[in-house]
TIVO-2410 file (N, C-alpha, C; in nm, 3 decimals):
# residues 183
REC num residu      c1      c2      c3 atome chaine
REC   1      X  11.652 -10.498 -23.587     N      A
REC   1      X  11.643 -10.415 -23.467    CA      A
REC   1      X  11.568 -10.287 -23.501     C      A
REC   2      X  11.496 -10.260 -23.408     N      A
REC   2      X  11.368 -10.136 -23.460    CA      A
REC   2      X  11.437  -9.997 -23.361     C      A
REC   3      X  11.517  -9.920 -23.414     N      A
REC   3      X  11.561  -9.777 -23.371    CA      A
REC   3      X  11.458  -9.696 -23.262     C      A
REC   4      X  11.326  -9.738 -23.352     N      A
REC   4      X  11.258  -9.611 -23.252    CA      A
REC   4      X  11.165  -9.691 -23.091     C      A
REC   5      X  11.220  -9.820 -23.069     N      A
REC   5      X  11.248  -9.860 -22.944    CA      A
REC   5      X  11.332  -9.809 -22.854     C      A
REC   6      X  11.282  -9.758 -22.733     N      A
REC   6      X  11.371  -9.688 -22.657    CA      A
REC   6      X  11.454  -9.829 -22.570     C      A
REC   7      X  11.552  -9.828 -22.544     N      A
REC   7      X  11.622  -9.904 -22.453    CA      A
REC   7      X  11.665  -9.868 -22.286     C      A
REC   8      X  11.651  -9.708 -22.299     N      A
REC   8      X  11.667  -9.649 -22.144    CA      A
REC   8      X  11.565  -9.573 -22.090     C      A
REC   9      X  11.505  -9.634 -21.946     N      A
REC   9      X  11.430  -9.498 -21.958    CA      A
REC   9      X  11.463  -9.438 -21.795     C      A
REC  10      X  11.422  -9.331 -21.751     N      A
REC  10      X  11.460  -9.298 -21.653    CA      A
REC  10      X  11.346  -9.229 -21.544     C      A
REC  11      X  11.348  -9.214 -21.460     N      A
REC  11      X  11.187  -9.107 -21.368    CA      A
REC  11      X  11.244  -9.003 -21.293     C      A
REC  12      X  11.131  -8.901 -21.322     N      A
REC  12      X  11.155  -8.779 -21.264    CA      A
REC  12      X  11.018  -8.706 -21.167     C      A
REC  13      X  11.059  -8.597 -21.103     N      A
REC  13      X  10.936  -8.558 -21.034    CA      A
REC  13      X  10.958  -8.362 -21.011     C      A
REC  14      X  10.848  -8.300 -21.030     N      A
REC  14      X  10.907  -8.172 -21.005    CA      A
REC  14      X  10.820  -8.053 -20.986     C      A
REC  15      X  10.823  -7.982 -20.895     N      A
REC  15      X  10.719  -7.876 -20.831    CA      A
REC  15      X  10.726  -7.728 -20.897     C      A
REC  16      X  10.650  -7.672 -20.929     N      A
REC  16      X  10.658  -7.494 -20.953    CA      A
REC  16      X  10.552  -7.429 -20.910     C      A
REC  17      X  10.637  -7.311 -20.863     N      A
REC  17      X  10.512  -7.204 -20.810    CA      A
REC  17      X  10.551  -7.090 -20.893     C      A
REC  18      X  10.440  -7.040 -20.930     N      A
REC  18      X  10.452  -6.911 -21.057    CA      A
REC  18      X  10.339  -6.826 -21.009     C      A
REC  19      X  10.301  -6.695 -21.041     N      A
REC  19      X  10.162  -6.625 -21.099    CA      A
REC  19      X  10.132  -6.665 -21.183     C      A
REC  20      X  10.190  -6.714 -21.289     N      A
REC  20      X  10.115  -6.787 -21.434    CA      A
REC  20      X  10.101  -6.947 -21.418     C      A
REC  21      X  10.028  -6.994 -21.452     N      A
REC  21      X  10.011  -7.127 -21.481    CA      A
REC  21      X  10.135  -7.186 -21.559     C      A
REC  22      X  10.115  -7.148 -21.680     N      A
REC  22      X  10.206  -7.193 -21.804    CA      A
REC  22      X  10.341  -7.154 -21.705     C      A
REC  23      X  10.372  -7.080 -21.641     N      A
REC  23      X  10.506  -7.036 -21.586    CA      A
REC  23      X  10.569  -7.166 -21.490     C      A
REC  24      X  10.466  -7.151 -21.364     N      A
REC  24      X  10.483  -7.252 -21.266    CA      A
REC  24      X  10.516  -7.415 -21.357     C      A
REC  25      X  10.451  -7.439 -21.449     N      A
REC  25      X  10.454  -7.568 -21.577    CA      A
REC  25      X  10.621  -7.596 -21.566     C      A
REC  26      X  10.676  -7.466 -21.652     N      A
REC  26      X  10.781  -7.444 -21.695    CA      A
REC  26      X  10.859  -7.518 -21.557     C      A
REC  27      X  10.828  -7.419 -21.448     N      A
REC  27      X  10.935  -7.445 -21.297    CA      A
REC  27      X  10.934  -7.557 -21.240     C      A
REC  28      X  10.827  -7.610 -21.273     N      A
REC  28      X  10.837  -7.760 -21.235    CA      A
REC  28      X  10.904  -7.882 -21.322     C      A
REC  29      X  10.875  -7.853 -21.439     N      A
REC  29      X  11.003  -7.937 -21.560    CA      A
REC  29      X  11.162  -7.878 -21.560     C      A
REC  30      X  11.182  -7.756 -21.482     N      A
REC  30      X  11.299  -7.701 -21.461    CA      A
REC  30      X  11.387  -7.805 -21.326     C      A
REC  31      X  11.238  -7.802 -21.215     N      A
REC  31      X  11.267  -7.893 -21.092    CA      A
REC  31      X  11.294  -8.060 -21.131     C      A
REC  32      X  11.236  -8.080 -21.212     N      A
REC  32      X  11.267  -8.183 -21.282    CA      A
REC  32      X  11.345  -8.271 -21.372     C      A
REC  33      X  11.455  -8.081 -21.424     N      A
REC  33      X  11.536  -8.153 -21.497    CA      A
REC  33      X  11.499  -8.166 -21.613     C      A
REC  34      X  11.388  -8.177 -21.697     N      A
REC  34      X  11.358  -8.185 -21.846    CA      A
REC  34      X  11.291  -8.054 -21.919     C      A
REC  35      X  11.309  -7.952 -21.866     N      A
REC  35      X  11.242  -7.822 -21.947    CA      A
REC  35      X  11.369  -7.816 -22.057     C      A
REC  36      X  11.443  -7.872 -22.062     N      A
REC  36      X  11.534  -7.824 -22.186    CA      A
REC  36      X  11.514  -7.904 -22.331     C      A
REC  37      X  11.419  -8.011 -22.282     N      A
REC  37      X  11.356  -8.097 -22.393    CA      A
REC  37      X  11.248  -8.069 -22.489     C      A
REC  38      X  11.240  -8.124 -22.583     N      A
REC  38      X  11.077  -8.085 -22.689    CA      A
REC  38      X  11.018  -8.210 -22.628     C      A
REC  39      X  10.918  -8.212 -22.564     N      A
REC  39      X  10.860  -8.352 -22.460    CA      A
REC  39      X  10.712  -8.387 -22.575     C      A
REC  40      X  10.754  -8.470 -22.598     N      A
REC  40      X  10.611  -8.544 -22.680    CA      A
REC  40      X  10.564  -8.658 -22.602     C      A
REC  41      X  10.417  -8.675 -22.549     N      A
REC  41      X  10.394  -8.762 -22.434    CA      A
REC  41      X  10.344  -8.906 -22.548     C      A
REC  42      X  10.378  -9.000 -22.472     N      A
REC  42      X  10.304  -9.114 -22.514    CA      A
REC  42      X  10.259  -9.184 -22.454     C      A
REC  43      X  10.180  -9.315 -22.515     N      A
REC  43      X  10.121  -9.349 -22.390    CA      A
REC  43      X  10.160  -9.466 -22.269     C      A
REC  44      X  10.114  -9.605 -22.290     N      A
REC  44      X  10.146  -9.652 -22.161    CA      A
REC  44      X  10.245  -9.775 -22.170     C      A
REC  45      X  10.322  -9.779 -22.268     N      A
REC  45      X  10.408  -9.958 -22.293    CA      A
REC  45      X  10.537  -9.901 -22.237     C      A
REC  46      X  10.566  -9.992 -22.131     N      A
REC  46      X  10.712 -10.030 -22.079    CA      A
REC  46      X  10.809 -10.122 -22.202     C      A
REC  47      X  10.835 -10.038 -22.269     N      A
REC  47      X  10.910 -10.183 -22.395    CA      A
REC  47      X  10.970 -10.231 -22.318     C      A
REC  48      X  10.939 -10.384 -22.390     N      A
REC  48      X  11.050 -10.511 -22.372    CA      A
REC  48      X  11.200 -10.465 -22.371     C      A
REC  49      X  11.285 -10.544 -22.283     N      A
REC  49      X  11.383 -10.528 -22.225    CA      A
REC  49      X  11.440 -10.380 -22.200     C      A
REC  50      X  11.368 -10.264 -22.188     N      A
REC  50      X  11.411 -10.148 -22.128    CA      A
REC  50      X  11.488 -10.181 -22.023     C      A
REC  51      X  11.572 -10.091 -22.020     N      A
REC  51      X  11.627 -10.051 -21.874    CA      A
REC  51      X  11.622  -9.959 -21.812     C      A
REC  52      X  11.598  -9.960 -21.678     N      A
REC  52      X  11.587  -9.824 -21.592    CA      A
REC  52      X  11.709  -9.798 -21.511     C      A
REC  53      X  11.742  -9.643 -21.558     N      A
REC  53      X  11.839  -9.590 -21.499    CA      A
REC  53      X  11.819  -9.500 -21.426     C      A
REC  54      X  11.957  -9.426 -21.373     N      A
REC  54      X  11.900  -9.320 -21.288    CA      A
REC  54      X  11.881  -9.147 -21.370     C      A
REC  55      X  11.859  -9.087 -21.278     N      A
REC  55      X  11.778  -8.944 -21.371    CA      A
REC  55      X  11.904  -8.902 -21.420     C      A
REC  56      X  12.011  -8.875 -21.359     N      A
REC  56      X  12.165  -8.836 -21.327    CA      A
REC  56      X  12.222  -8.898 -21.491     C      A
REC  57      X  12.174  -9.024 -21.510     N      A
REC  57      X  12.273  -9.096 -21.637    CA      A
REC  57      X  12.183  -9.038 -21.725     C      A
REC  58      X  12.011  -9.056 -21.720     N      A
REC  58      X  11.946  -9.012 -21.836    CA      A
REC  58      X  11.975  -8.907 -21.908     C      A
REC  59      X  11.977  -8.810 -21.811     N      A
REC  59      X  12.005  -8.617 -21.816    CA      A
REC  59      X  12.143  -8.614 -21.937     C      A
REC  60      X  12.213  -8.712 -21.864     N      A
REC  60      X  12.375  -8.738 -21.940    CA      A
REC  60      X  12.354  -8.722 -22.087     C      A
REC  61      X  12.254  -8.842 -22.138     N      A
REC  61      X  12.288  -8.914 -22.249    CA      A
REC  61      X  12.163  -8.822 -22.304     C      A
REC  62      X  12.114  -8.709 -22.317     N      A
REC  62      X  12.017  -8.642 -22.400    CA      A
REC  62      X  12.109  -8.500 -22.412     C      A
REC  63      X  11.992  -8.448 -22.506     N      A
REC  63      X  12.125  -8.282 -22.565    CA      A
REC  63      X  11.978  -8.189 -22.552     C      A
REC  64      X  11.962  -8.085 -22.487     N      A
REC  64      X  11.913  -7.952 -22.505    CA      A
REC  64      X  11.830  -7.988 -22.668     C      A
REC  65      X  11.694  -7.957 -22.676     N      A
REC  65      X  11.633  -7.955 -22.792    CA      A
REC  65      X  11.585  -8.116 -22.835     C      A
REC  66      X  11.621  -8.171 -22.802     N      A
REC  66      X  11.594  -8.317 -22.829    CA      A
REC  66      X  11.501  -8.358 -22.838     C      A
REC  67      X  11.404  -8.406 -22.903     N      A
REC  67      X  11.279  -8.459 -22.941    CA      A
REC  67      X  11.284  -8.555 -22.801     C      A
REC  68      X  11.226  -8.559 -22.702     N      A
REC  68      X  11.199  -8.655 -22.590    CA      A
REC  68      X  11.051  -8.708 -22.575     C      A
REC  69      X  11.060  -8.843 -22.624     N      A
REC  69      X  10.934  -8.927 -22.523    CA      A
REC  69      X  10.895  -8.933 -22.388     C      A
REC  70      X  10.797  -8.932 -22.341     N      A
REC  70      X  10.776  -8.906 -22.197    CA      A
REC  70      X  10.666  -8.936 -22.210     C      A
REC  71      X  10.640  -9.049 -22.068     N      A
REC  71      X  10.540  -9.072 -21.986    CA      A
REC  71      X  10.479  -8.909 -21.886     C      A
REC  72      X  10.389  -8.868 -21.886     N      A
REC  72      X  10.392  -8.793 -21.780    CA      A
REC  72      X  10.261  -8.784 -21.723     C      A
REC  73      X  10.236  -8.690 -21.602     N      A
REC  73      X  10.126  -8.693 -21.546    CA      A
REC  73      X  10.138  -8.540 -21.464     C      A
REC  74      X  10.061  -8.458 -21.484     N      A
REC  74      X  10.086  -8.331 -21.400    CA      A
REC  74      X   9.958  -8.258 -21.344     C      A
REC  75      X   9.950  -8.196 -21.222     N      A
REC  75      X   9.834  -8.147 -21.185    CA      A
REC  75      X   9.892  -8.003 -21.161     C      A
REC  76      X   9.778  -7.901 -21.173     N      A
REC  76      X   9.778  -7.782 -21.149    CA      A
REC  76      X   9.671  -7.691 -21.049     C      A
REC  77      X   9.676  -7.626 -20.989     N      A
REC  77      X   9.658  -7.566 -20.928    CA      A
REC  77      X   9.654  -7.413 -20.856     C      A
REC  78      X   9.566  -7.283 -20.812     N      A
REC  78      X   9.575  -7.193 -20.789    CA      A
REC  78      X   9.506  -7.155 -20.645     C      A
REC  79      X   9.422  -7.268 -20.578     N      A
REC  79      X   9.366  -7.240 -20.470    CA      A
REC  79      X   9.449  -7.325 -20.389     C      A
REC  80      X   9.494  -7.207 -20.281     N      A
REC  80      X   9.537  -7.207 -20.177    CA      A
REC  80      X   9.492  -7.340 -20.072     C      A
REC  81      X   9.606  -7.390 -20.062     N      A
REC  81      X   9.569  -7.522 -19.932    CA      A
REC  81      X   9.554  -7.614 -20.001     C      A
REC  82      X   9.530  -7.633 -20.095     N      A
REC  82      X   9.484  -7.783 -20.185    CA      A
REC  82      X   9.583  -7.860 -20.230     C      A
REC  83      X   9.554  -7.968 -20.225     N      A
REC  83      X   9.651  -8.068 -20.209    CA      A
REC  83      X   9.631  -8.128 -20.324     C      A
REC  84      X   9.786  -8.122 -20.400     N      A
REC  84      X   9.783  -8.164 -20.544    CA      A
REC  84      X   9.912  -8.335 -20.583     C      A
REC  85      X   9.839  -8.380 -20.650     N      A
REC  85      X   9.969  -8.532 -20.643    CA      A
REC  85      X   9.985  -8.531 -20.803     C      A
REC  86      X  10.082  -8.554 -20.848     N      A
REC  86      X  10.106  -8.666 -20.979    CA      A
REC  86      X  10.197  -8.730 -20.922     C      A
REC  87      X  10.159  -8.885 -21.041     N      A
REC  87      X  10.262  -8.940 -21.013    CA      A
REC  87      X  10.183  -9.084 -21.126     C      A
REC  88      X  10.349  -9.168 -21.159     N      A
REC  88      X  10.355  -9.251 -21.272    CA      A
REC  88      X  10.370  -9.388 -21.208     C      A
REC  89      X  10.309  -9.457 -21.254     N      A
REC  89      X  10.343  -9.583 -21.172    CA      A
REC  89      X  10.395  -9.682 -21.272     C      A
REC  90      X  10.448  -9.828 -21.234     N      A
REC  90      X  10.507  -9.885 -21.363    CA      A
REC  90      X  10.499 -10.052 -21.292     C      A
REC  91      X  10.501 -10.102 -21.401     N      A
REC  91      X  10.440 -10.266 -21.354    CA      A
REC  91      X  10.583 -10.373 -21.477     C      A
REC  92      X  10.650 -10.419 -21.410     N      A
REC  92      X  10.729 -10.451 -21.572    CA      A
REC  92      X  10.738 -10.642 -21.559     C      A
REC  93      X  10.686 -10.705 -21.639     N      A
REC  93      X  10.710 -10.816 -21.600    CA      A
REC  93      X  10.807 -10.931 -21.565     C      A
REC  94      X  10.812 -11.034 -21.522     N      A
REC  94      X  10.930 -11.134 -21.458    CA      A
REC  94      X  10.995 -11.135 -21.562     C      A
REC  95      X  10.893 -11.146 -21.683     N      A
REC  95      X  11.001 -11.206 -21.821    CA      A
REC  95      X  11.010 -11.077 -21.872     C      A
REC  96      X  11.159 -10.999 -21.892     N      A
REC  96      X  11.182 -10.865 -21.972    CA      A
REC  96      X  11.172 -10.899 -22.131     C      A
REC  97      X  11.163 -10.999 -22.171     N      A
REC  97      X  11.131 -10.994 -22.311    CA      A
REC  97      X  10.996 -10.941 -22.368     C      A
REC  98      X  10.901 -10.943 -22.255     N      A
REC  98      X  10.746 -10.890 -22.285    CA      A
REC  98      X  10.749 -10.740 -22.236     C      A
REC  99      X  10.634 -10.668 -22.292     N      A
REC  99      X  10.620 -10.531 -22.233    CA      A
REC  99      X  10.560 -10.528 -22.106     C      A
REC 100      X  10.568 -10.422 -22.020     N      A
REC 100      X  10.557 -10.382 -21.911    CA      A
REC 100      X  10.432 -10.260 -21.952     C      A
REC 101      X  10.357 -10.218 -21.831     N      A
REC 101      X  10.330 -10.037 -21.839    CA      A
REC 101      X  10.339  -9.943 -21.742     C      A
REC 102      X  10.313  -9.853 -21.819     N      A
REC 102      X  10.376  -9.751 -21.731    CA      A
REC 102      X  10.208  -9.695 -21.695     C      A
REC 103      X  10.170  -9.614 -21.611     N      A
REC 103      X  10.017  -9.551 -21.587    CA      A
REC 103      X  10.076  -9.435 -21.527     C      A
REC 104      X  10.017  -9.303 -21.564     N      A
REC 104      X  10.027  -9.186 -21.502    CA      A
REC 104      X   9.862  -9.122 -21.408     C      A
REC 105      X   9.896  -9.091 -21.295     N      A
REC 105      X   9.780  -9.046 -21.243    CA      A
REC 105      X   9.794  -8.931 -21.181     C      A
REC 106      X   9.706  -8.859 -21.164     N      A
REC 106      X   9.687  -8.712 -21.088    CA      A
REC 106      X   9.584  -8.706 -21.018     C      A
REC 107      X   9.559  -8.632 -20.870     N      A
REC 107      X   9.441  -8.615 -20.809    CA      A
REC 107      X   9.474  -8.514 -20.729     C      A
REC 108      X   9.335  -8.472 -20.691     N      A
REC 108      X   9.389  -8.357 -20.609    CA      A
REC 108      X   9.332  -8.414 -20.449     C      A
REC 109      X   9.378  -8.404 -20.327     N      A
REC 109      X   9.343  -8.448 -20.206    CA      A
REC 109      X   9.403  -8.589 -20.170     C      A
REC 110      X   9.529  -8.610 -20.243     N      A
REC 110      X   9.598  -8.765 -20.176    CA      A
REC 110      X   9.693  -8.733 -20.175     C      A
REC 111      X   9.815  -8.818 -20.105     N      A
REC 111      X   9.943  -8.754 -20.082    CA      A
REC 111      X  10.007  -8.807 -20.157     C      A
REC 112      X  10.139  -8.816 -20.123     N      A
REC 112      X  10.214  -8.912 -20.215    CA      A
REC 112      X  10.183  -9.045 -20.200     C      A
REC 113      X  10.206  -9.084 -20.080     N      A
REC 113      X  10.171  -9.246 -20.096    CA      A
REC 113      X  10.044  -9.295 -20.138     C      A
REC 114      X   9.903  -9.263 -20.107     N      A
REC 114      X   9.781  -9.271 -20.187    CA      A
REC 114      X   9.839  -9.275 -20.318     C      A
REC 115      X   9.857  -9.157 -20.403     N      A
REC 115      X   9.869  -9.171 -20.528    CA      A
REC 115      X   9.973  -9.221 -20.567     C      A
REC 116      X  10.125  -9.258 -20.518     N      A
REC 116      X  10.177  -9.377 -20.576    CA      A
REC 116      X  10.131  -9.503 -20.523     C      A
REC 117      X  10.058  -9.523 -20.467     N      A
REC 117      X  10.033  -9.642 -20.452    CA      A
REC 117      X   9.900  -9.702 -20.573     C      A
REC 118      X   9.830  -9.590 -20.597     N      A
REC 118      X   9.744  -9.599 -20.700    CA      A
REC 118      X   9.787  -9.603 -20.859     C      A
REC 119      X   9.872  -9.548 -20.858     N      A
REC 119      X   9.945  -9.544 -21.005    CA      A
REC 119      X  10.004  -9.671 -20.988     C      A
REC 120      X  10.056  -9.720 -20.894     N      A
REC 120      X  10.103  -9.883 -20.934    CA      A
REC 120      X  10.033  -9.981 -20.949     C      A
REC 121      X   9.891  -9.958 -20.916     N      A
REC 121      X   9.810 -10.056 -20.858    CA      A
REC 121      X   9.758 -10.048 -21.049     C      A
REC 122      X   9.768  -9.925 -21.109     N      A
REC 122      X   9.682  -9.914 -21.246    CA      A
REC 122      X   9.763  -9.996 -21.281     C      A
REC 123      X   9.914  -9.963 -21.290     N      A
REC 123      X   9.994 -10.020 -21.421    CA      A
REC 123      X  10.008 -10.217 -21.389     C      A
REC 124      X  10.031 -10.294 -21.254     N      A
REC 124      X   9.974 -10.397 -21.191    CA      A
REC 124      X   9.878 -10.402 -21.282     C      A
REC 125      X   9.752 -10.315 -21.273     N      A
REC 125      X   9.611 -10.413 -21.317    CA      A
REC 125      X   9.612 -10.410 -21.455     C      A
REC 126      X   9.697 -10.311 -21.539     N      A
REC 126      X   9.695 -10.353 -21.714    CA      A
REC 126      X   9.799 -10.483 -21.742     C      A
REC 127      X   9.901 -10.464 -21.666     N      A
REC 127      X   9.994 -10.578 -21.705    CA      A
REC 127      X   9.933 -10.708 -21.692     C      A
REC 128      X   9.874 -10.762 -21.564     N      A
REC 128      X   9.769 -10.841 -21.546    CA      A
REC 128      X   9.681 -10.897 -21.615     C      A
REC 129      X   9.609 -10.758 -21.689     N      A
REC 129      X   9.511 -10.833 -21.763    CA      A
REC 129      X   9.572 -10.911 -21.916     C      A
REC 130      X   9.668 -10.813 -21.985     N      A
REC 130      X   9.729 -10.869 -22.072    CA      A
REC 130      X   9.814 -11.029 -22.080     C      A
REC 131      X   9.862 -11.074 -21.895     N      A
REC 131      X   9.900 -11.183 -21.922    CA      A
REC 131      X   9.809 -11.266 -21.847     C      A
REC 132      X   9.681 -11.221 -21.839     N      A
REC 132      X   9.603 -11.302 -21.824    CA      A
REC 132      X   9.573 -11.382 -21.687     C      A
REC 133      X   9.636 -11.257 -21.587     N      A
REC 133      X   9.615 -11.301 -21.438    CA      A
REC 133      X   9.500 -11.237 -21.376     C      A
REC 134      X   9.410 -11.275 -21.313     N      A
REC 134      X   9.302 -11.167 -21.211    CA      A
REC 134      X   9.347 -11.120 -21.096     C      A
REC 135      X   9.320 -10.981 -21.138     N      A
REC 135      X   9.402 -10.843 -21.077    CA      A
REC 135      X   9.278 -10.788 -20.998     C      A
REC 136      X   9.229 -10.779 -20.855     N      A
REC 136      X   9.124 -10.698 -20.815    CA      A
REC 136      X   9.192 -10.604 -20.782     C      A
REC 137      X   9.167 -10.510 -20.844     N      A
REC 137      X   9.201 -10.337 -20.765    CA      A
REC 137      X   9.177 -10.333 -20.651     C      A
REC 138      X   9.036 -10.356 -20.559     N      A
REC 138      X   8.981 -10.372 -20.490    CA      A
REC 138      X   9.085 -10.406 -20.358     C      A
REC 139      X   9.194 -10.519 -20.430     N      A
REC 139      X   9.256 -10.590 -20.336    CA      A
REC 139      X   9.386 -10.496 -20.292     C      A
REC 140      X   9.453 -10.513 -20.160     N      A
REC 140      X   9.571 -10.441 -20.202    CA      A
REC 140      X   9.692 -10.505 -20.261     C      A
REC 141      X   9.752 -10.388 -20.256     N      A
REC 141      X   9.912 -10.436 -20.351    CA      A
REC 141      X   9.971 -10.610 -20.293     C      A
REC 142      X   9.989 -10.571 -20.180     N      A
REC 142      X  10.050 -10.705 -20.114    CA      A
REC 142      X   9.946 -10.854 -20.117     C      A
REC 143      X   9.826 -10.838 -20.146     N      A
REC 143      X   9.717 -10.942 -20.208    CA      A
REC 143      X   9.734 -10.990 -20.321     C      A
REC 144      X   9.752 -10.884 -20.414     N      A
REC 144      X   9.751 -10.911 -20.517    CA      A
REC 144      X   9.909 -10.935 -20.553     C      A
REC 145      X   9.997 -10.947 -20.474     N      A
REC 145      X  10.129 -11.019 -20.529    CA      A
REC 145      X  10.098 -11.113 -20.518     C      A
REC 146      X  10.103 -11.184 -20.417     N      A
REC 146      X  10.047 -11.312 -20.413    CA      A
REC 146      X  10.012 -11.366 -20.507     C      A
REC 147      X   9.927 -11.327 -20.589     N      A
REC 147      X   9.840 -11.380 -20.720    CA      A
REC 147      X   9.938 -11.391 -20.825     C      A
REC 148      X  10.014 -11.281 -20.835     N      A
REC 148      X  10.159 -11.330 -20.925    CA      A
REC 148      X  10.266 -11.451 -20.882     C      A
REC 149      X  10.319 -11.404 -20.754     N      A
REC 149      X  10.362 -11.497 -20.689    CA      A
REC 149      X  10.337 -11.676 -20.770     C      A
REC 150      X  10.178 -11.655 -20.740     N      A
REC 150      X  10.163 -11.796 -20.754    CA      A
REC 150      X  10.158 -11.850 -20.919     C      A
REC 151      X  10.111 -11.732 -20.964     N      A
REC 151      X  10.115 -11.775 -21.175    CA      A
REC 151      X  10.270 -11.761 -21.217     C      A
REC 152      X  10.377 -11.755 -21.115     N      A
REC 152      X  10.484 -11.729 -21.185    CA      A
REC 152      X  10.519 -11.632 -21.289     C      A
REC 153      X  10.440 -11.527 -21.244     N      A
REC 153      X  10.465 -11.375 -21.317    CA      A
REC 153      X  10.531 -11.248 -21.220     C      A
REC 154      X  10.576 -11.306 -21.138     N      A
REC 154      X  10.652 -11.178 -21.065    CA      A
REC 154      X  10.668 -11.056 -21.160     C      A
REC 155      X  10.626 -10.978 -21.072     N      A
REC 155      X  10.610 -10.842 -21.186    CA      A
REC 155      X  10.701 -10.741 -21.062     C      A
REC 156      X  10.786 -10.621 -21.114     N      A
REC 156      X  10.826 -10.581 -21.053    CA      A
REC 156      X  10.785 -10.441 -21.055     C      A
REC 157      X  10.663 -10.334 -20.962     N      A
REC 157      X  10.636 -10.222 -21.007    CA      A
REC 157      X  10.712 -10.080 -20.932     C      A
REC 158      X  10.622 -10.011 -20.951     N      A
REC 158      X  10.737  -9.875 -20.914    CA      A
REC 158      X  10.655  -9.764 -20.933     C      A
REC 159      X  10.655  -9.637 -20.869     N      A
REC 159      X  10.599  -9.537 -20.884    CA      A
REC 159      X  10.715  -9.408 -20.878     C      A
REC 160      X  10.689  -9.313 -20.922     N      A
REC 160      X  10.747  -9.200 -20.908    CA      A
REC 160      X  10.649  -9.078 -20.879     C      A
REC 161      X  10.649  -9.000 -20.759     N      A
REC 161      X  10.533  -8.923 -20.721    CA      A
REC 161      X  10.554  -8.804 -20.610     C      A
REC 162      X  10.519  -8.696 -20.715     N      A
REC 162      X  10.540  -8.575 -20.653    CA      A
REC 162      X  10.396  -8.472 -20.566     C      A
REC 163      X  10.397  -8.471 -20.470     N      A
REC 163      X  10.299  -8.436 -20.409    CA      A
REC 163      X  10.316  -8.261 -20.307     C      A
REC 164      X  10.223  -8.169 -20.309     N      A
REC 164      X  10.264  -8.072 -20.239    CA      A
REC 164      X  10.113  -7.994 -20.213     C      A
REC 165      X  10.163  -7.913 -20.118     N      A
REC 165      X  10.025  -7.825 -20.080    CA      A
REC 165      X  10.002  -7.638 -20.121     C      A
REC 166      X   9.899  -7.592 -20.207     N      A
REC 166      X   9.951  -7.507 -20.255    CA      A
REC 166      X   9.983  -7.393 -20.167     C      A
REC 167      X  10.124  -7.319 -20.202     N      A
REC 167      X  10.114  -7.200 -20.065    CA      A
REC 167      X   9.987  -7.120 -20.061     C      A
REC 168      X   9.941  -7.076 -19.931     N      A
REC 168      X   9.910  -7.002 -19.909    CA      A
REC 168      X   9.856  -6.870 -19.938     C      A
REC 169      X   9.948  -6.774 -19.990     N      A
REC 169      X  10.031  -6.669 -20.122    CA      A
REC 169      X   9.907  -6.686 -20.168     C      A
REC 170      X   9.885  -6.791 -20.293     N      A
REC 170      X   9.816  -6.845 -20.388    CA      A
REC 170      X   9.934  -6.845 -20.515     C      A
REC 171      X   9.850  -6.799 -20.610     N      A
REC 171      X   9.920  -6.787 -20.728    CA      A
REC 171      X   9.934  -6.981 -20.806     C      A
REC 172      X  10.004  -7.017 -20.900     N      A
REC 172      X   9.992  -7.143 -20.972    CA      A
REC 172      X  10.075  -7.227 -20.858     C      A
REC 173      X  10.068  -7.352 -20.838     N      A
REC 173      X  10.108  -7.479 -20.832    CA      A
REC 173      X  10.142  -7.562 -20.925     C      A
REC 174      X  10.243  -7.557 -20.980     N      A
REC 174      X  10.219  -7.741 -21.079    CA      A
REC 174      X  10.317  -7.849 -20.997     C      A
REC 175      X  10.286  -7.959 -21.001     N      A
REC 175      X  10.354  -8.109 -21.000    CA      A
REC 175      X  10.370  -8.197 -21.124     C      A
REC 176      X  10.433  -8.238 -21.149     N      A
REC 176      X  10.452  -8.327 -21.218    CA      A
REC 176      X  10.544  -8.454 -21.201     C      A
REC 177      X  10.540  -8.587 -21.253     N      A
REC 177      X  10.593  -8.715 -21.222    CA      A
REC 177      X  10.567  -8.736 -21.403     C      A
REC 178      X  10.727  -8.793 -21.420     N      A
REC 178      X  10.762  -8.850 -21.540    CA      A
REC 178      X  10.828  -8.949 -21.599     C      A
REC 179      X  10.794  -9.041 -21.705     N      A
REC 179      X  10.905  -9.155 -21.720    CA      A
REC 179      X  10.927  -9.117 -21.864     C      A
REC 180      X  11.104  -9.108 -21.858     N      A
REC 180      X  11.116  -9.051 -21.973    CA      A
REC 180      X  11.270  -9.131 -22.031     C      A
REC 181      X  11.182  -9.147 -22.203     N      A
REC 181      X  11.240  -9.258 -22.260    CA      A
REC 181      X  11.395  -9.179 -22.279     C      A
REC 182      X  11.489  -9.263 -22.339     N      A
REC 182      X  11.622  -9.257 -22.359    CA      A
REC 182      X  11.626  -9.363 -22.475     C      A
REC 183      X  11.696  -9.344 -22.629     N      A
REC 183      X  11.734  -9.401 -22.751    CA      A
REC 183      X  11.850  -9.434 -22.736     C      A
***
């Protein structure tokens, strides 16, 4: 059994408005629930047989200071009116013995549903290619189930996605959307 496999992981999402950049950062991992972590990002594998819990149990089972893995994705912002998204999307396959992924995306000018729907559509089109199904992006989500549907790869995906418009005021914006492992 390999320790530094995570077995839990959990998603989060979270907004800050600051005068500082680095500040608003902070307020939005505060909104989020994980500013009390040392967050080291990695990149995109859903390990085999993870489980997803809720933010509530994750929060539980970690301690202040904790070396934390994390998926994340965050956009920033200082001009007024602009419309900022992150958000993580996740693709995990029928069979939990194989890996899944996770995709983080950011843009500025889509809402939430645009960009979770796009972050699922990434992590869909890596899982895909790895088991060897044709995935058109092109196509939408509900097209391209189908295509699983029929190879007997039901894949089950998911997004987590925080979206907002910057006040007015001005000053920083951040968002952020996170999937964050649990040992």
């Amino acid at each position: 059994m390999n320790i530094w496999v995570p077995k839990k992981i959990f998603f989060t999402k979270g907004v800050g408005n600051h005068k500082e950049e680095l500040h608003s950062f902070e307020l939005a991992l505060r909104n989020a629930g994980i500013e009390k972590f040392n967050l080291v990002y990695v990149s995109s594998i859903f390990p085999p047989g993870c489980k997803m819990i809720s933010k509530a149990k994750g929060l539980k089972e970690k301690n202040p200071g904790e070396i934390t893995y994390c998926v994340m994705s965050r956009c920033s912002s200082n001009e007024p009116y602009r419309l900022l998204a992150a958000s993580v999307g996740c693709a995990i396959p029928a069979d939990t013995s194989q890996y899944g992924y996770i995709s983080e995306h950011h843009a500025f000018g889509q809402t939430e549903k645009q960009a979770g729907d796009y972050a699922e559509d990434l992590a869909a089109a890596m899982l895909a290619s790895t088991l060897g199904i044709d995935f058109d992006v092109d196509k939408s989500w509900d097209e391209n189930k189908e295509i699983f549907k029929i190879s007997g790869k039901i894949v089950r995906t998911r997004n987590v996605t925080q979206s907002v418009i910057v006040p007015r005021k001005g000053g920083w914006t951040t968002v952020l959307a996170a999937a964050v492992f649990v040992f």
